[in-house]
C-alpha positions in Angstrom: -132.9 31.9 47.1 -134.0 30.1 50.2 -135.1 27.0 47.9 -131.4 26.9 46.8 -129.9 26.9 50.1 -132.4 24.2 51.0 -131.7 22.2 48.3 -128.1 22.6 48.8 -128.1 22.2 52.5 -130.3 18.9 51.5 -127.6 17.2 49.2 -124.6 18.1 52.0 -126.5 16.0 54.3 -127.1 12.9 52.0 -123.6 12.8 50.9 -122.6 13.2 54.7 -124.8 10.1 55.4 -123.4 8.3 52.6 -119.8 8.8 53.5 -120.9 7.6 56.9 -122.6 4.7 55.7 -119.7 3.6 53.3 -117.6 4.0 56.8 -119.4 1.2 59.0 -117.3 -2.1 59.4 -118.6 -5.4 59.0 -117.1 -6.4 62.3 -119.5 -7.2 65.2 -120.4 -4.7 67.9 -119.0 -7.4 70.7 -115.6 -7.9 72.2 -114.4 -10.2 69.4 -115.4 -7.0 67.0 -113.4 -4.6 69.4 -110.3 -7.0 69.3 -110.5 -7.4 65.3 -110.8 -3.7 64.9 -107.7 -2.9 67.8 -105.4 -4.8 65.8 -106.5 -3.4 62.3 -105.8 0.2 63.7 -102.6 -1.0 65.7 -101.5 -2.3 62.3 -103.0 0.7 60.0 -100.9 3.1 62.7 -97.6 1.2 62.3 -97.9 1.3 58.4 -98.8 5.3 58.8 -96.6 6.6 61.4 -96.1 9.9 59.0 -99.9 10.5 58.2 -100.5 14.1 59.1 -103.8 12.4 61.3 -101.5 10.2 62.7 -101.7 11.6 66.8 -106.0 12.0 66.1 -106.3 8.8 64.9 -104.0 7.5 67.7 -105.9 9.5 70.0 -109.1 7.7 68.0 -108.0 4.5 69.0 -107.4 5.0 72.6 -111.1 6.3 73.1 -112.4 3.4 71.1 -110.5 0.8 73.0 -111.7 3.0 76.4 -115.7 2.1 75.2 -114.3 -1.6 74.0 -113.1 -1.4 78.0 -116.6 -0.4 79.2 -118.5 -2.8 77.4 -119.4 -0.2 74.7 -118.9 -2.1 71.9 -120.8 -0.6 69.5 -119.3 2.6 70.2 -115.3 1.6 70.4 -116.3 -0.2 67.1 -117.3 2.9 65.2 -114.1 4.9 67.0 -112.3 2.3 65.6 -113.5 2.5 62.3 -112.9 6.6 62.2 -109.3 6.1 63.1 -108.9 3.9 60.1 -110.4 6.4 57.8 -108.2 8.9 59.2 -105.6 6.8 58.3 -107.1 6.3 55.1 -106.9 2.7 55.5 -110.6 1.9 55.7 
């Protein structure tokens, strides 16, 4: 019993890490990455304006463009890329 919830527990977690992995943009963690990804998610939230994650992925954005602000690049880049997903539009 416990070896099944191991081995259950183990393939949540690879799938997990796979779906983030598929998630990671190829766009630089540096200011030109931050701008590339702000207008992919401005564009992605124009396009779905009736997405029901619309206001988290809006919300999404702001944080990400709040690390892009603080020279967080690599973070605002990844915030980025989750509001696309949320928007399906990854």
């Amino acid at each position: 019993m416990n070896l099944t919830k191991y081995v259950v527990s183990a393939a949540a977690l690879s799938v997990l890490l796979g779906t983030a992995a598929v998630a990671q943009t190829d766009e630089p963690a540096n200011v030109i990455g931050c701008l590339h990804m702000q207008k992919k998610v401005s564009a992605a939230l124009d396009a779905n304006q009736q997405s029901p994650n619309y206001s988290e992925a809006k919300s999404q954005a702001q944080g990400a463009a709040g690390f892009c602000s603080q020279g967080l690049y690599k973070i605002g880049v990844s915030g980025y890329s989750k509001a696309l997903e949320l928007l399906g539009a990854s």
